[in-house]
Each structure stands twice: as structure tokens, then as C-alpha cells.
KOLRO-581776 format. One line per field, with one value per residue (C-alpha): residue number from 1; residue in three letters; x, y, z. Coordinates in pm, whole numbers, plus 50000, padded with zeros to 5 digits. Each point is the difference from the previous one (the first is absolute). Layout:
<vodrens>
pos = NUM|... $
code = Ala|... $
X = X|... $
Y = Y|... $
Z = Z|... $
</vodrens>
This chain:
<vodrens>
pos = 1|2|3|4|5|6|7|8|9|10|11|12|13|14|15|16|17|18|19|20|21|22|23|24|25|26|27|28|29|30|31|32|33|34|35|36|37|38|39|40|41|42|43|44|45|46|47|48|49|50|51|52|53|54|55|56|57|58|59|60|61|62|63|64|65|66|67|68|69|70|71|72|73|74|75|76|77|78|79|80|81|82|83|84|85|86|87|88|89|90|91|92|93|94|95|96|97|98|99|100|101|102|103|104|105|106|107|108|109|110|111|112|113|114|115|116|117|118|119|120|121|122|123|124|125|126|127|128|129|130|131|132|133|134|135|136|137|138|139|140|141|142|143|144|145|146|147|148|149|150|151|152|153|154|155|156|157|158|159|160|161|162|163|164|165|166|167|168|169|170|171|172|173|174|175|176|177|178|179|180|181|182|183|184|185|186|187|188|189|190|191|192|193|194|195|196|197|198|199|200|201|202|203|204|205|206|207|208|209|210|211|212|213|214|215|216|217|218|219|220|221|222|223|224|225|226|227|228|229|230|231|232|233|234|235|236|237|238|239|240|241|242|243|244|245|246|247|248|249|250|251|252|253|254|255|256|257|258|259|260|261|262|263|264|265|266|267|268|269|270|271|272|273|274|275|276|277|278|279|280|281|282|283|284|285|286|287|288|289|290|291|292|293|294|295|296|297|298|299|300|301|302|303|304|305|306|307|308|309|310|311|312|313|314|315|316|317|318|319|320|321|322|323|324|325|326|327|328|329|330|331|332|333|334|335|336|337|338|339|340|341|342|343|344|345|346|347|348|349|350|351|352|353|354|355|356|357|358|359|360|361|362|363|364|365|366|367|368|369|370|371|372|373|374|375|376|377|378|379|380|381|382|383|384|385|386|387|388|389|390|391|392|393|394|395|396|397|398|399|400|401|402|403|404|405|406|407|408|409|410|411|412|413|414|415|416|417|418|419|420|421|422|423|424|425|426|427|428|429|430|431|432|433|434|435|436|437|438|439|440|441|442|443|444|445|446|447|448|449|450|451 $
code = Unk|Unk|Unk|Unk|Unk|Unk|Unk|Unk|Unk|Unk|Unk|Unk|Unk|Unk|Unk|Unk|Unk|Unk|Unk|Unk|Unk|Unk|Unk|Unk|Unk|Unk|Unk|Unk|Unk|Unk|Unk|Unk|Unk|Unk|Unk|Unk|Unk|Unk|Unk|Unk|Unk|Unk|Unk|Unk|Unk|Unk|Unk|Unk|Unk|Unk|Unk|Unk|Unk|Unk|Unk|Unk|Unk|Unk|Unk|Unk|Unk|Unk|Unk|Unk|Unk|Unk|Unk|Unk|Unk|Unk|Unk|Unk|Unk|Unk|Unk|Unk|Unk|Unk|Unk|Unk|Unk|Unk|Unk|Unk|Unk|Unk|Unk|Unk|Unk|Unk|Unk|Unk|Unk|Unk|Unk|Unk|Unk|Unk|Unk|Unk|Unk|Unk|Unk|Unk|Unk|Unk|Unk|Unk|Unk|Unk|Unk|Unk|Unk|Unk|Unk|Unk|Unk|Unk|Unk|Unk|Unk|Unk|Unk|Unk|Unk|Unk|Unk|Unk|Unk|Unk|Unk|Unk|Unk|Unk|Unk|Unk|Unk|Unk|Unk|Unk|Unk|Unk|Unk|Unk|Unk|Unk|Unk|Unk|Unk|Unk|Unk|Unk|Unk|Unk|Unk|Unk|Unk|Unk|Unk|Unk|Unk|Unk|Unk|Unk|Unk|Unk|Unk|Unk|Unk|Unk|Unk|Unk|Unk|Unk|Unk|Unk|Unk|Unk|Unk|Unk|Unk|Unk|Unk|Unk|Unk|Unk|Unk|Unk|Unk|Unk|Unk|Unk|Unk|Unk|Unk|Unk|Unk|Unk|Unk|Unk|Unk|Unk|Unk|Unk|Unk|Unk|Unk|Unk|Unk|Unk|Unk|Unk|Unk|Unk|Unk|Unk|Unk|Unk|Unk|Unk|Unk|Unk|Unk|Unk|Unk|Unk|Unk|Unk|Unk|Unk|Unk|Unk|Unk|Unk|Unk|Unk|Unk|Unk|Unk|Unk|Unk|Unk|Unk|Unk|Unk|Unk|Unk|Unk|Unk|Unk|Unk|Unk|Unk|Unk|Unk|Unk|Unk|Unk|Unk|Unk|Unk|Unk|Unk|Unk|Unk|Unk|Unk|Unk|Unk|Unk|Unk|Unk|Unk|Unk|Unk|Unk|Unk|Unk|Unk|Unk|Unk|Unk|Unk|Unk|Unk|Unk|Unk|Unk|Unk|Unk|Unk|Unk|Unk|Unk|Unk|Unk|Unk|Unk|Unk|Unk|Unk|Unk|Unk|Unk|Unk|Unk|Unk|Unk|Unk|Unk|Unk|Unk|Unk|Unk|Unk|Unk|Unk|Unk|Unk|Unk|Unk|Unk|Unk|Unk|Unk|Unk|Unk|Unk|Unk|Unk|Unk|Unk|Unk|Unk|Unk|Unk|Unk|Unk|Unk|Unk|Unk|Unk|Unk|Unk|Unk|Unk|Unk|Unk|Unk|Unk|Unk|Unk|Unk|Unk|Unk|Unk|Unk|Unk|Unk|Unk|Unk|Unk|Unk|Unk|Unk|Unk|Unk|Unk|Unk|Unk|Unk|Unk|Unk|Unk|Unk|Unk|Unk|Unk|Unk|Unk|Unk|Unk|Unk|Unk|Unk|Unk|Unk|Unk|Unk|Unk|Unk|Unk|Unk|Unk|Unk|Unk|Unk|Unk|Unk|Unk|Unk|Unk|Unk|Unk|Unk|Unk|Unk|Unk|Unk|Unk|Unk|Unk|Unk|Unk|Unk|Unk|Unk|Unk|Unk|Unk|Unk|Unk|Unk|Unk|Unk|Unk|Unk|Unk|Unk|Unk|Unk|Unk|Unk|Unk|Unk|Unk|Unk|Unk|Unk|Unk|Unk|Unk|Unk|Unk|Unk|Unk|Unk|Unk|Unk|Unk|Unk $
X = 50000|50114|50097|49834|50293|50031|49635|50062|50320|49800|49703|50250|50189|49652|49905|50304|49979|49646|50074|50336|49845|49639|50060|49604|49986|50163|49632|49877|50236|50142|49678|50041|50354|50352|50338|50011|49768|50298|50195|50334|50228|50058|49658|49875|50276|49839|49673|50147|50141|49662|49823|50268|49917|49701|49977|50267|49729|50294|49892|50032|50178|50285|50277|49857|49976|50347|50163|49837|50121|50326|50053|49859|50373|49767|50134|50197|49864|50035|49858|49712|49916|50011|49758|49773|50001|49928|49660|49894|50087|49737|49696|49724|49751|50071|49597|50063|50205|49701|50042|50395|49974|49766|50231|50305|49748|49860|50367|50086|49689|50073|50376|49870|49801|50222|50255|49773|49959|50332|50049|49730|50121|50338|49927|49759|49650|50016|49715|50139|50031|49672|49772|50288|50150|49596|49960|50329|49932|49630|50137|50291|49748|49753|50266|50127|49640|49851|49989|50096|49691|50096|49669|50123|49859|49676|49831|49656|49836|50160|49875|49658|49963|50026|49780|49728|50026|49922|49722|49828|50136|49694|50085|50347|50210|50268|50161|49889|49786|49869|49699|49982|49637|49812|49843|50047|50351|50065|49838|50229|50344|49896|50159|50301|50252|50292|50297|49804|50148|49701|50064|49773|50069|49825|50135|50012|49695|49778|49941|50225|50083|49644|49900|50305|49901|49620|50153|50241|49667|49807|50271|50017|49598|50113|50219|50316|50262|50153|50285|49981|50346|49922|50312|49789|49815|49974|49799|49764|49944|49904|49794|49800|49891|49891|49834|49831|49886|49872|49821|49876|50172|50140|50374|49982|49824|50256|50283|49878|49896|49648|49811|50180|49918|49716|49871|49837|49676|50099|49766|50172|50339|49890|49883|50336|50190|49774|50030|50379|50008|49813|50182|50307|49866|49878|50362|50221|50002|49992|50348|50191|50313|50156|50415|50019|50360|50119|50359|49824|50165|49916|50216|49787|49700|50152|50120|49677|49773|50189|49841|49652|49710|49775|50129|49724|50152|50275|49914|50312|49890|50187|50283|50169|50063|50203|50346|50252|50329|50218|50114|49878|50090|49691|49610|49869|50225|49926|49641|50028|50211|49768|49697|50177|50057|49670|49886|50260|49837|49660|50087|50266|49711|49729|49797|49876|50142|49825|50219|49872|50175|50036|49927|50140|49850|50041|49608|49734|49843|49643|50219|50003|50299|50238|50243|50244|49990|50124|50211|50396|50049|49870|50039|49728|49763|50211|50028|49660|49730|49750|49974|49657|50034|49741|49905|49722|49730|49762|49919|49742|49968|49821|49814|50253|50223|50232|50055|49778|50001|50221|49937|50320|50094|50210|50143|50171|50240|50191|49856|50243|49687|49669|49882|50074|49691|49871|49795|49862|49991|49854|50280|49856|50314|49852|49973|50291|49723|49992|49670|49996|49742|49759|50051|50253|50273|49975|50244|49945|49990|50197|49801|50030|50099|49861|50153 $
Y = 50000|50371|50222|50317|50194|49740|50057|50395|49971|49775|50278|50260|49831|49910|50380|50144|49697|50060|50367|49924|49742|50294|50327|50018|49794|50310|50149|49707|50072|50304|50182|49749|49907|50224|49958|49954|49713|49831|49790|49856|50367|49864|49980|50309|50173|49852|50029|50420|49976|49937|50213|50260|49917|50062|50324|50103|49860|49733|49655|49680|49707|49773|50249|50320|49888|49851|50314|50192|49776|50000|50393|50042|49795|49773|49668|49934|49863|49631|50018|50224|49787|49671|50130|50127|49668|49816|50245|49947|49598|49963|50133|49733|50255|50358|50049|49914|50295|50147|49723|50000|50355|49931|49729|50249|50234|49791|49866|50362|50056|49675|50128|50306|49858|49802|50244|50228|49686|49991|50302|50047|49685|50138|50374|49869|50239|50162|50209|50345|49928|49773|50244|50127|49670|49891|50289|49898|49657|50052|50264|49746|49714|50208|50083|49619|49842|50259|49987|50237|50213|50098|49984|49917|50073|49797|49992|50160|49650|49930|50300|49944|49672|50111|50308|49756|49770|50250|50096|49652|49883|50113|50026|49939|50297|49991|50373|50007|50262|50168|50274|50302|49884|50360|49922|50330|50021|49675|50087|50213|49788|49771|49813|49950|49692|49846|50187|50335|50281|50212|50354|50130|50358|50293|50208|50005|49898|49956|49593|49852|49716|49939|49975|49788|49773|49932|49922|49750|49879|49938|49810|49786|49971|49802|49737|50152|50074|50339|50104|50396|50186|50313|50219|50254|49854|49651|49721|50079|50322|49855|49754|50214|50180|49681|49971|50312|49941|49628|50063|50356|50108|50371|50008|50212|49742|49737|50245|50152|49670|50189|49625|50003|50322|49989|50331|49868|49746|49622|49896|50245|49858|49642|50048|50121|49752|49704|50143|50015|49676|49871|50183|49902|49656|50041|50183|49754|49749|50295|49902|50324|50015|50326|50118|50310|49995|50412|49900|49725|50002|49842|49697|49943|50006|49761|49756|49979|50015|49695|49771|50137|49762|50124|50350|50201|50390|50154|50380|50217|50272|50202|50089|50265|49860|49674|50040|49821|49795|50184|50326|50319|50349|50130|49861|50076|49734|49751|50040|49933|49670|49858|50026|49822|49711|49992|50004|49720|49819|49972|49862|49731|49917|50036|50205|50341|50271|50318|50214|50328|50328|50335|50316|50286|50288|50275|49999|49929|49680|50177|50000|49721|49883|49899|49742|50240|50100|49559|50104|49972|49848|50079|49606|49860|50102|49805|49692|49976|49810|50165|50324|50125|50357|50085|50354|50115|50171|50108|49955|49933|50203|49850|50271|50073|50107|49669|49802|49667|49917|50102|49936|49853|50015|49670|50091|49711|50204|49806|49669|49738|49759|50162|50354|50300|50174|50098|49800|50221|49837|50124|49927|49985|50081|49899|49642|50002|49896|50116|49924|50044|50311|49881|50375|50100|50246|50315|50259|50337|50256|50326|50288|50284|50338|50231|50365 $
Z = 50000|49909|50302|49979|49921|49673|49919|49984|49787|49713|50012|49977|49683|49831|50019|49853|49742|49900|49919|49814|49804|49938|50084|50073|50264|50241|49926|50237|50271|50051|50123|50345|49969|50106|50038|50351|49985|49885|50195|49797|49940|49586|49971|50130|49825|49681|50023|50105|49686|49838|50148|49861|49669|50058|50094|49770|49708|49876|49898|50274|49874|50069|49831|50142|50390|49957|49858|50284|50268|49838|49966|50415|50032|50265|49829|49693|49650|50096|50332|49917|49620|50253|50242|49709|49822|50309|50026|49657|50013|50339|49883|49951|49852|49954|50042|50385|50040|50269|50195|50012|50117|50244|50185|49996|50179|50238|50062|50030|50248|50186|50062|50161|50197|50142|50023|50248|50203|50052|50089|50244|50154|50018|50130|50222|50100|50333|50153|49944|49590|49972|49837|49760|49920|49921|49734|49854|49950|49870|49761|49899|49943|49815|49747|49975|49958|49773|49624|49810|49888|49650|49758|49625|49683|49973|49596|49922|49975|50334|50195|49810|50153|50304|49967|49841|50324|50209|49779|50021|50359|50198|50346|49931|50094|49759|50051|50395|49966|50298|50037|50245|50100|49869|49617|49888|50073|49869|49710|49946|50084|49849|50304|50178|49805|50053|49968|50016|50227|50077|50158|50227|50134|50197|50242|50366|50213|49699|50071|49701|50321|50087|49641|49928|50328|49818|49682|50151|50220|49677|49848|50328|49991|49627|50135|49946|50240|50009|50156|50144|50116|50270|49978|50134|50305|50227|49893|50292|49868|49685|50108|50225|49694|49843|50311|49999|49624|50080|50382|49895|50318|49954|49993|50320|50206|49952|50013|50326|50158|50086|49966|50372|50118|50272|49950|49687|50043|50057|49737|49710|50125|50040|49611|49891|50177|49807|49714|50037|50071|49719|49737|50107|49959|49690|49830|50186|49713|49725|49795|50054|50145|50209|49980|50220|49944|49954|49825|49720|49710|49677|50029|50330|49815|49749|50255|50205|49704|49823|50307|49977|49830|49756|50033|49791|50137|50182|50112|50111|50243|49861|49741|50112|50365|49847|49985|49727|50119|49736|50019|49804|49945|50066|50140|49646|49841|50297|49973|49644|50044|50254|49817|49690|50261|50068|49646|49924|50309|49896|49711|50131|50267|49747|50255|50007|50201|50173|50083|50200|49919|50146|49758|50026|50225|49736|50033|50224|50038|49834|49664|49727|49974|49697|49997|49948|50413|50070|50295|49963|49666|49655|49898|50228|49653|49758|50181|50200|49727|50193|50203|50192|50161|50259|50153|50200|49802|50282|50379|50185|50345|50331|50232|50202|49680|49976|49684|49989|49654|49669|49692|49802|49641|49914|49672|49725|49867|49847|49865|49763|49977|50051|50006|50189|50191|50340|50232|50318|50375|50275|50301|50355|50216|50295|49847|49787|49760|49606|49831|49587|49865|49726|49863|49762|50063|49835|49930|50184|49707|50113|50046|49733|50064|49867|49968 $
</vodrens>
């Protein structure tokens, strides 16, 4: 029987064989295989050497690998022509060459893997490093047992299938799509699919999180898990305002405690305390799942996400509080780079991604906004698929000259599949509750002045 180290070395020859023998067959592999995947130093340095070629737009064969091997001064002629016609004379089938690349990565991956057990056995984990030597591991082990998520050039008839399939498939969700819950803005959207980075911005104190929260509720309601990162505030802070919404308890109450006050009438507080109760039985099976962590990153997202089943949304509360692990000369640029990542995550996860957004205050929060006021970075528009831009349009005063109710403009701005268009909510902020308007939005005209 091979030893594993044997097995490797064959894979490795047949892939550098396979493309000496047809160029073509480094289509099949390069997208998923690299140099370091190698494990014998000749043939990483050919399959370099290839890859060289490539790029330079020369042709692969026999001569031109050997002449570039030869001119690096790695080996001389003889060595280097041996080691190539050993390659060429292994390969059962040059049509295999997937599955020959897919040993010398798994090798690769299984060499790691070891490796790190090694060297946790050998450093050893104390309890003042536990938490940091965790992180490093699970970010070590992510990168090992992860493919490579490169998408390749698929044909028309290809794609077409595909797109037919998910025609015809009913009740098969083929792109993951997920709905906000309110028709009108869904309408609109034309919902929420995989690999879609939806924007979602307003500023300060005008709900975007409580609207967010009954989106990612109404997903849950569907069967699908969604995953919901709180920069901004502690899980029980967010889950008193689901709370709120569910019980029809005002925000208040629960904040203040005043179901235990006993200045108020037993019954009232016996009331609120059942209902309480009941709600919380009836959301403590709803599939949404709370990080509260302030320093999340996106690699955090992508590590915790990867273990979550039928993932259907991930909402990031919010954008601008996220900060990046490489360095930038300015927040503008950082801002930018992290909601690329995010873009690039949705579609490695095939899941959609709300991400809330800060505008800027040049105006008041009466003002319709553009998405040319996306706080800190003029690149959240080109890389967001979708981007809905809410302001408040009028509010509703209680007797004693407070705000009870607003009326909200949610506005699809931007809109690569579906429409653009505003849909009107009333937002009880007492509830943390938005209810859609069955009346259209329209335009205040400016007055005329007339001289």
C-alpha cells in the first residue's frame, strides 16, 4: 500500500503530466489548485513554471516548461527533461486531471492539518492564551478546510438550465431567496437572493434596527435561520424590542420594569407579566440567532455563518461600526473594503446580506434622502445589489405633544433586479412596530413664488 506522502507525489506528477501532454487541462485546475499545494520542491517549481506561461500568454508543452525551468537555473536540462518525462509517462487519462488536483489539495489540506496539531500539541494552551490561541486555530482551520470560492465561466445553455430549474422547481428554492414579509415592498425587491448585499440606511433614531429586526423576524416566521450581528447594542436590547413588537408591551414598560411596580393595579401588572411570559414562549423556537459582539469583523461573520443550517439571511447592524483587520489610510477606503467583503460573502455563502448604514447628517431626518449621503464611502452604491433609503415623512403627536407614531418613507433606490419605488410604513416607536400604508407616496410639489 502507498504511504500518503507516495500518494501525493503520483497526483502531483499526473497534474503536471496532464497539462504537458494538453495545455487545456490547466483550465480544470488552476481555478482550485496553487503552488503551495504542492508538496515535492521540482514539482511545484514546475507546475510555477506553468503557471508563468500562462500569464505571460506563451504556449504549455513539454519544450516550453523545460526551457523555463532551465533559464530559473533551478535544475539543469537533464534533470529537469527527466522529471518532465516521468509526468507525462504517469498519466492514465489526461481527462482525470480534476481529480489529480484534488488529491494534491486534499494532501496539501491534510498536511496542514496536521501540522497545527503538532503545534498545538507542542506549544501547549494555558489559561491566560485560551481565547487567543482559540481564534487562531479556528481562523487557521477555516482557511485549510475551505475551498477556494472562485466562480468560472459557465455557457449560456448552462446558466439557462439552471435559470429554467428554478422556473419549474416549485417550492424548491434554488437562489435562497428570502422576503422582507411587507407585499408592497417586496413587490418592489423583488426579494432578497443569494449573494445579494442589500443596503439599508437612514439616519439616527429613525428605526432602520427595528425595521431590520421585523424583516429578519419574517424571514424566521419562513423556516429559515438568520443570523443578526448588534455592533450597536446587546442582544437583550434587541430582543426586548422583539419583545415589545410580539407582547404589544410598550418599550418603556419592559425597560422600566413598571410590570413590578406596585403603584400600578395588580391586575394590569399580572396581565403584563402573562403576556411576557407567553411571548417569550412563543419566539423561543423562532430560528434567529443574536452576536452582540462590538469588534465583529467580517471574517467573524464568515466563520460563524459557515456552521449555520439553512441560513436564509444575515443582517449586520450596522456598516459603519465594523472595523477591517488591514490597515488603511483613511475610514473612507476601509469602509469601502469591508463592504466588498461582504458583497464577496454573500455570494461565497449564497445568502443575502442586510447591511444597515448610517447617512450623512447634512440634512434632517424629514428629508428624502439620495444614495449619494451612504455614510463614509462612496463605494457602498457600486457594490450593494440593492439599496433602500428611509426618512421620516410626517409625525404623529399624542396630547401631551410627544411623538407616537411617524410615518416612514422606505425608498428602493437602487434596484439590480426589480424596480425602484417607495412603499410608506407607519412606525409605532413605542412598539418598535412598522406596519406597510396601502397609500402611495407622493411627491410634495414645491410651492411657487410668486413676485
Amino acid at each position: 500500500m502507498k504511504t500518503q506522502d507516495e500518494v501525493a507525489k503520483s497526483a502531483e506528477m499526473c497534474v503536471i503530466g496532464a497539462i504537458l501532454i494538453d495545455e487545456k487541462a490547466l483550465a480544470n485546475v488552476i481555478q482550485t489548485l496553487k503552488p503551495e499545494h504542492f508538496y515535492f520542491d521540482e514539482l511545484k517549481a514546475a507546475y510555477q513554471a506553468i503557471l508563468e506561461l500562462s500569464s505571460e500568454g506563451k504556449s504549455i508543452d513539454f519544450v516550453s516548461v523545460l526551457k523555463k525551468l532551465v533559464a530559473k537555473g533551478i535544475y539543469d536540462e537533464k534533470q529537469a527533461k527527466q522529471m518532465l518525462l516521468e509526468c507525462a509517462n504517469l498519466v492514465p487519462s489526461i481527462s482525470q486531471a480534476e481529480t489529480y488536483a484534488k488529491t494534491v489539495s486534499d494532501s496539501f489540506k491534510a498536511r496542514k492539518l496536521r501540522e497545527i496539531g503538532t503545534r498545538l500539541a507542542f506549544d501547549g494552551v494555558f489559561a491566560e492564551n485560551v481565547d487567543e490561541v482559540a481564534d487562531g486555530i479556528m481562523s487557521e482551520l477555516y482557511e485549510v478546510v475551505s475551498e477556494q470560492h472562485k466562480k468560472q465561466l459557465k455557457t449560456v445553455g448552462a446558466i439557462g438550465t439552471q435559470v429554467f430549474e428554478g422556473y419549474s422547481n416549485d417550492g424548491q428554492d434554488l437562489e435562497n431567496r428570502s422576503h422582507t414579509g411587507f407585499s408592497r415592498l417586496d413587490e418592489i425587491l423583488k426579494g432578497m437572493s443569494a449573494g445579494n448585499l442589500i443596503i439599508l440606511a437612514a439616519r439616527p433614531k429613525l428605526g432602520k434596527t427595528a425595521f431590520a429586526l421585523s424583516i429578519a423576524e419574517n424571514v424566521a416566521k419562513s423556516g429559515k435561520t438568520v443570523a443578526f450581528y448588534s455592533l450597536e447594542m446587546e442582544s437583550s436590547e434587541i430582543y426586548e424590542r422583539l419583545l415589545s413588537k410580539r407582547s404589544k408591551i410598550p418599550m418603556n414598560t419592559l425597560i422600566d420594569r413598571r410590570f413590578r411596580d406596585k403603584r400600578r393595579p395588580q391586575k394590569i401588572r399580572d396581565e403584563e407579566i402573562n403576556k411576557i411570559a407567553e411571548t417569550i414562549d412563543e419566539i423561543y423556537s423562532l430560528p434567529i440567532k443574536i452576536n452582540d459582539n462590538p469588534a465583529c469583523t467580517v471574517n467573524d461573520v464568515r466563520l460563524e455563518s459557515k456552521l449555520v443550517k439553512d441560513l436564509g439571511l444575515i443582517v449586520i447592524d450596522y456598516l459603519q461600526l465594523m472595523r477591517s483587520t488591514k490597515r488603511f489610510e483613511n475610514r473612507n477606503l476601509e469602509v469601502g473594503a469591508i463592504c466588498r467583503e461582504l458583497k464577496c460573502l454573500a455570494s461565497e455563502l449564497g445568502v443575502p446580506i442586510l447591511c444597515l448604514s448610517q447617512l450623512n447628517r447634512s440634512s434632517d431626518e424629514s428629508t428624502r434622502p439620495s444614495p449619494s449621503e451612504l455614510r463614509d464611502s462612496g463605494s457602498i452604491e457600486q457594490d450593494a445589489n440593492k439599496v433602500i433609503l428611509m426618512w421620516c415623512i410626517e409625525k404623529n403627536l399624542n396630547e401631551r405633544g410627544f411623538v407616537e407614531r411617524k410615518t416612514i418613507g422606505a425608498d428602493v433606490a437602487l434596484n439590480r433586479r426589480g424596480t425602484t419605488g417607495v412603499t410608506l410604513f407607519n412606525f409605532n416607536g413605542n412598539y418598535m412596530q412598522f406596519t406597510e400604508l396601502d397609500r402611495k407616496y407622493e411627491e410634495a410639489k414645491p410651492k411657487k413664488i410668486w413676485r
